[in-house]
C-alpha positions in Angstrom: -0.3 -6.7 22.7 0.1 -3.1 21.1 0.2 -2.6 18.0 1.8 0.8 17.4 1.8 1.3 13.9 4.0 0.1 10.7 7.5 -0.2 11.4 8.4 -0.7 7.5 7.1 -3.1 4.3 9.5 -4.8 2.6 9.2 -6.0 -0.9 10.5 -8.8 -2.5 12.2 -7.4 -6.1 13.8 -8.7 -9.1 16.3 -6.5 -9.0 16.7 -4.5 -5.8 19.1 -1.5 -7.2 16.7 -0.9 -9.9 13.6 -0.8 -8.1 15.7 2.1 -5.9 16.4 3.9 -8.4 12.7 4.5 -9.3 11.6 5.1 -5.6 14.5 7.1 -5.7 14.6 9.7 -8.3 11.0 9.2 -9.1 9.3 8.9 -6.1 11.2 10.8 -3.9 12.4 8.1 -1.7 16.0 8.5 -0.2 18.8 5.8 0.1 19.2 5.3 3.7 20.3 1.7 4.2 21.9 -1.8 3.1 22.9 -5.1 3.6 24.1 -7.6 1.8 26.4 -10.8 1.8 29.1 -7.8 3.5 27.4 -7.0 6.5 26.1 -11.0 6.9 23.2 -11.4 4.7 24.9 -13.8 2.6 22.1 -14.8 0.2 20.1 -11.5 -0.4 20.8 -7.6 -1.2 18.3 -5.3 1.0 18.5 -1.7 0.7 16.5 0.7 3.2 14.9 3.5 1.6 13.2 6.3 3.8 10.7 9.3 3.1 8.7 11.3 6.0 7.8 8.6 8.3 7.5 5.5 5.3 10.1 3.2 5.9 10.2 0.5 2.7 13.0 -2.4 2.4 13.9 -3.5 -1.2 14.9 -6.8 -1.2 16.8 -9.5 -3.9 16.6 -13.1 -2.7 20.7 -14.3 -4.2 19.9 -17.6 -4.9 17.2 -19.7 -6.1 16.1 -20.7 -2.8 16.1 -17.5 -0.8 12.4 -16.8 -0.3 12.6 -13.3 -2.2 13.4 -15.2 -5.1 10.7 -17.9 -4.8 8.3 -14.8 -4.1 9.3 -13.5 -7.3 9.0 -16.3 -9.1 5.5 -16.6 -8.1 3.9 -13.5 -7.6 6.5 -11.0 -9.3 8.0 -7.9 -7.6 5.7 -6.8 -4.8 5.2 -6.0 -0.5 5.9 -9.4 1.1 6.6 -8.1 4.1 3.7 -5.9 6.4 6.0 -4.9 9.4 4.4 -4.0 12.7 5.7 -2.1 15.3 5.2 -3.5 18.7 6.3 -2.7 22.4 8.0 -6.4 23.3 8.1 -8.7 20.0 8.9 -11.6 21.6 5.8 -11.5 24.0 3.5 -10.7 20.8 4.4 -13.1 19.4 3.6 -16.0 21.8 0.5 -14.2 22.1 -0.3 -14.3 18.1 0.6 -17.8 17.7 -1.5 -18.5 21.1 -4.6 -16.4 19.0 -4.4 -18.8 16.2 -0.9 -17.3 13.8 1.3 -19.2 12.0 4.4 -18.7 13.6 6.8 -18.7 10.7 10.6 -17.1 12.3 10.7 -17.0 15.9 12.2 -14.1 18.1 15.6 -13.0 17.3 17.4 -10.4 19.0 19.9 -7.7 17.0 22.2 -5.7 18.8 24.8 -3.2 18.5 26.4 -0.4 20.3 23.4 2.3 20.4 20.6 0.1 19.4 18.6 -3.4 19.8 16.1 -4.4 17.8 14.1 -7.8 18.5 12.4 -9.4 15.3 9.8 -12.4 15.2 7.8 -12.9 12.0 3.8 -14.8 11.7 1.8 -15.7 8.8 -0.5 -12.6 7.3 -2.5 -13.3 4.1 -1.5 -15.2 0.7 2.6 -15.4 1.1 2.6 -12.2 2.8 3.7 -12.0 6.7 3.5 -9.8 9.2 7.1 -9.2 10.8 6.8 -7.9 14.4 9.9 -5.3 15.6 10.2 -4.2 18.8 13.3 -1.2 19.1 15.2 -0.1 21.4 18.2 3.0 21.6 19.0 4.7 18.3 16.0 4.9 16.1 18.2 6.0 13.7 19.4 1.8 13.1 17.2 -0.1 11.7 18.5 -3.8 11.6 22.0 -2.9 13.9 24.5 -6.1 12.6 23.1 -6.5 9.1 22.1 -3.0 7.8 24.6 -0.6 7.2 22.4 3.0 7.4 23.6 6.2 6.4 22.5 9.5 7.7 20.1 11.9 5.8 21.6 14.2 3.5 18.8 16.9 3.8 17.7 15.7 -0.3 14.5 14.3 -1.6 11.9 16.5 0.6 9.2 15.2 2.3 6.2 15.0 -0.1 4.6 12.2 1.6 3.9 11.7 5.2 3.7 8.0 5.8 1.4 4.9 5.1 -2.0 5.6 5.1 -3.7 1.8 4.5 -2.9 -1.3 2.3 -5.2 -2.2 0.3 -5.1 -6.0 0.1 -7.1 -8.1 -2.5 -8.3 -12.0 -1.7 -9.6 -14.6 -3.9 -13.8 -14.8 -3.6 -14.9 -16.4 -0.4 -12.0 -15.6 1.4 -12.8 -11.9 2.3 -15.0 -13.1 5.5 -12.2 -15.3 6.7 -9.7 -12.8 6.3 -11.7 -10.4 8.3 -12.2 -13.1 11.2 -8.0 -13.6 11.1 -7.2 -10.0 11.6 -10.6 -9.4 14.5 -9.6 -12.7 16.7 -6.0 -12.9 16.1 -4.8 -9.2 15.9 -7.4 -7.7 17.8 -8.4 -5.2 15.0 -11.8 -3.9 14.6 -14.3 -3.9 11.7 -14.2 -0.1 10.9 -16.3 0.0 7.3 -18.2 -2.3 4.9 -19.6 -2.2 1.6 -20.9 -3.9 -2.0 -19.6 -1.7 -4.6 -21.5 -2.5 -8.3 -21.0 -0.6 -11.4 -21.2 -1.3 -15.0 -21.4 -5.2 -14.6 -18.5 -5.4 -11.9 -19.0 -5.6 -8.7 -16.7 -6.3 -5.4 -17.0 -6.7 -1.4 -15.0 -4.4 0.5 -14.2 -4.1 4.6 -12.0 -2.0 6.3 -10.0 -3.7 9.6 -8.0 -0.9 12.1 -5.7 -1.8 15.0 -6.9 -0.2 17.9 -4.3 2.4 17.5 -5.7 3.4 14.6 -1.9 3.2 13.0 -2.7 0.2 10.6 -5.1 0.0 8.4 -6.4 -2.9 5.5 -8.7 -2.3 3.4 -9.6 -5.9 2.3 -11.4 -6.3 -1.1 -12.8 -9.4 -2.5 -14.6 -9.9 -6.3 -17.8 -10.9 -6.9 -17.5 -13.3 -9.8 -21.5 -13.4 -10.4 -20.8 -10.2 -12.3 -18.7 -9.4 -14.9 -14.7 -9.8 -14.5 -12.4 -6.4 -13.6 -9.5 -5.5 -12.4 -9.1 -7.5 -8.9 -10.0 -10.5 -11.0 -7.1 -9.6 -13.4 -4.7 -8.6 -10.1 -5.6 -11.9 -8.8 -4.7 -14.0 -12.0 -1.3 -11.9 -12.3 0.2 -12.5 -9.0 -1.2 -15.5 -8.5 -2.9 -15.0 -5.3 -3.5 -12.8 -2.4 -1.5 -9.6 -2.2 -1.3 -5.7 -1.9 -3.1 -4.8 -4.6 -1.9 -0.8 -4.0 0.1 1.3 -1.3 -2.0 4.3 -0.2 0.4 6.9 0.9 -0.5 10.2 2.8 0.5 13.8 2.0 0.2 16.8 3.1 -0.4 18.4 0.1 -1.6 16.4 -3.0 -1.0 19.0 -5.7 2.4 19.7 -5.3 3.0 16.0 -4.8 1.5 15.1 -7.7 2.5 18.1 -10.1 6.5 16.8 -8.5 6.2 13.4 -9.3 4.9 13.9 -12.5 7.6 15.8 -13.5 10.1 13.2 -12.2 8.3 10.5 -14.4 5.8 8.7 -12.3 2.8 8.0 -14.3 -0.8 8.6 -12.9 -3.9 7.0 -14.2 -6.2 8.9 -16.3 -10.1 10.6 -15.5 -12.4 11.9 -17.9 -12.6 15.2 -18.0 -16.4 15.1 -17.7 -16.0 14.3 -13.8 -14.8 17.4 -12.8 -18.5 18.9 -14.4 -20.1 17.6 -11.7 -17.7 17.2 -8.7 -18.9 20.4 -6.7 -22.4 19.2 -6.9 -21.2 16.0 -5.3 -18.8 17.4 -2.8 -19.4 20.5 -2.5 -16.9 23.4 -2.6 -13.4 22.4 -3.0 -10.5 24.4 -1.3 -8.2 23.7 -4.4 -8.4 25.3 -8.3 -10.7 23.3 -10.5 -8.7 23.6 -13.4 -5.6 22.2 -11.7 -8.1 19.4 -10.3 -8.1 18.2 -14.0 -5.0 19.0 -15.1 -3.6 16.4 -12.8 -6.2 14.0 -12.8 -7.0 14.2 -8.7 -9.8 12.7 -7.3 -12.0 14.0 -4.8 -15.0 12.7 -2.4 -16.7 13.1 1.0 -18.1 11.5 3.4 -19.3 12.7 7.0 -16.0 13.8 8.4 -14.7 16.1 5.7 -13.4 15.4 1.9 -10.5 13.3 0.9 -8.1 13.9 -2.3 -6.9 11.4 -3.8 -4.7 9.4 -7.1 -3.6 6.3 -8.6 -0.5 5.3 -10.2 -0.1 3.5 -13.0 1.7 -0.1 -11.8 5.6 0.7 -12.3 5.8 -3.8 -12.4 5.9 -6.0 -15.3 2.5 -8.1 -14.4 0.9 -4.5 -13.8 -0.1 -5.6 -10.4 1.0 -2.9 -7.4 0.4 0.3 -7.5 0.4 3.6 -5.6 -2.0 5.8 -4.2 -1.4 9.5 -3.4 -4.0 10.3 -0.6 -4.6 14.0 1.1 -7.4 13.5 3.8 -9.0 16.5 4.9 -11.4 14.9 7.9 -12.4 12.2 5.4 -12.5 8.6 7.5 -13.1 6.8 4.5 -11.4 5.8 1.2 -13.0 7.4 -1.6 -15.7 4.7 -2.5 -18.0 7.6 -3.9 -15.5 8.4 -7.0 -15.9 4.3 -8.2 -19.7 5.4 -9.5 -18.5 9.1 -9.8 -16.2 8.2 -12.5 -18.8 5.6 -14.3 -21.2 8.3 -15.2 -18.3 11.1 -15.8 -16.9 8.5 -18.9 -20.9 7.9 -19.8 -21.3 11.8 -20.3 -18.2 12.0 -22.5 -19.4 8.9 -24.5 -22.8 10.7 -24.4 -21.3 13.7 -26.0 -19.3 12.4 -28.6 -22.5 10.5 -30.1 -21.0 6.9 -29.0 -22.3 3.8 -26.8 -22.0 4.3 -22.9 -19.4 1.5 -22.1 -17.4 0.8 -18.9 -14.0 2.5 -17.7 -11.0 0.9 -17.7 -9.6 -0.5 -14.6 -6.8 3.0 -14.7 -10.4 4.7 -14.5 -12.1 3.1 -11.9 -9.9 2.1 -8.8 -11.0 0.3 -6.1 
């Protein structure tokens, strides 16, 4: 079984044209795809939106029943779907459900005149599945029969590159488990591991990587000895398991960010204080300072190189998902180092205006 990479995510939205329209013209997403009760999908609207190599489906269940809508209902708008490219579907399959899966929507076969595309879907974590897409002929259709897909019309640039990890959050106890799942049944391996405390808070974190190194979770778990923060409050708003955030890979984080500012997106805050001590902790950075904290990007190391990096604020009611821009620069890792970094940035600037050291917010400290 080889797992290439991630085919797509879909999401599961309340209202799939207006969820476009802000991947769209904020994000810098383009319109490349739908399907709806014209094409056969008689209960749901999907539209197919495209940017460098990130393929992401938004999808509206029709009725009450359709599972998009029940998703909603539950959880609000957010990825329901983790899709994962794969040489022969069908085979993986048998061999996932063999391993221990959940089969959930057995192979089915899509075919039209330049293109076949074989689907089979398993269980993943929370509501979330995994759907498995094996492709044949024009890679240019995505689902041939039920997606109509237009051409690109040269718009929207490229200003990111393509997933770079999930970051999925699980109710306490259930990180171990999780880990176990994706090891036995997927055959990932256990690539990083750590207890991350600070001001009170604390959370277990492990890192599982196919062995093609195209898919990568970053599994994070609370510890509710300490203090409650933000993937207790994730957890309470969708009710559950889930993709806490989207970590999406550029090329080049400052004109990404200083672009999608401009278009709207909105991008967590950092003290201004952390940028006072971030060559001391990093070393020299090949980017201006000053722009650094005009923009509010991140930086870290670890023994491969330095990583940039930036949070969104959630763009969904429940303030659940969220984005991260991420511009790796030989950095393996995720940024773990910035979690205390930013602690003792905001204790400096409380330190200097004369007040009472007291913990970021969760827009200040991301996991």
């Amino acid at each position: 079984m080889d797992i290439r990479g991630i085919d797509h995510i879909e999401l599961f939205v309340g209202d799939a044209r207006q969820a476009a329209f802000y991947f769209d013209r904020a994000v810098g997403f383009q319109l490349r795809g739908q399907g709806g009760p014209e094409t056969g999908l008689a209960d749901q609207r999907s539209l197919v939106l495209c940017q460098g190599d990130v393929r992401m489906v938004l999808t509206t269940g029709l009725t009450a029943e359709h599972p998009a809508a029940r998703y909603v209902q539950r959880h609000g708008d957010g990825v329901a779907v983790v899709a994962l490219e794969v040489d022969d579907a069908a085979g993986a399959y048998a061999e996932l459900v063999r391993r221990g899966a959940a089969g959930v929507t057995p192979p089915t076969t899509h075919t039209g005149a330049d293109a076949e595309v074989v689907t089979a879907e398993v269980g993943g974590f929370g509501d979330v599945l995994h759907r498995l897409v094996s492709r044949r002929g024009d890679p240019g259709e995505f689902l041939p029969g039920a997606v109509d897909m237009t051409p690109p019309d040269g718009g929207g640039g490229k200003l990111l590159a393509e997933i770079d990890h999930l970051a999925v959050c699980v109710p306490p106890g259930q990180l171990d488990e999780t880990v176990r799942y994706y090891r036995d049944v997927f055959g990932f391996a256990e690539i990083f591991t750590e207890h991350v405390e600070v001001a009170g808070q604390a959370m277990n974190s492990t890192v599982v990587q196919s062995p093609s190194g195209r898919v990568t979770l970053v599994l994070l778990e609370p510890d509710r000895s300490r203090r409650p923060g933000q993937l207790d409050a994730f957890l309470d708003q969708h009710v559950g398991a889930g993709v806490q955030h989207l970590g999406l890979r550029t090329d080049d984080i400052v004109t990404a960010v200083t672009v999608l500012a401009e278009r709207g997106v909105r991008f967590a805050g950092t003290p201004a204080s952390y940028y006072d001590a971030l060559e001391g902790r990093v070393g020299p950075v090949d980017a201006p300072l000053d722009r650094l904290r005009e923009l509010g990007v991140l930086v870290d190391r670890d023994h491969g190189g330095q990583l940039l990096q930036i949070f969104t604020e959630s763009m969904h009611v429940r303030r659940t998902l969220f984005l991260e821009l991420i511009e790796r620069r030989g950095a393996r890792t995720f940024g773990s180092g910035n979690i205390k970094a930013l602690y003792e940035a905001k204790e400096r600037e409380l330190a200097a205006a004369g007040a009472t050291a007291a913990a970021p917010t969760a827009q200040e400290v991301r996991a």
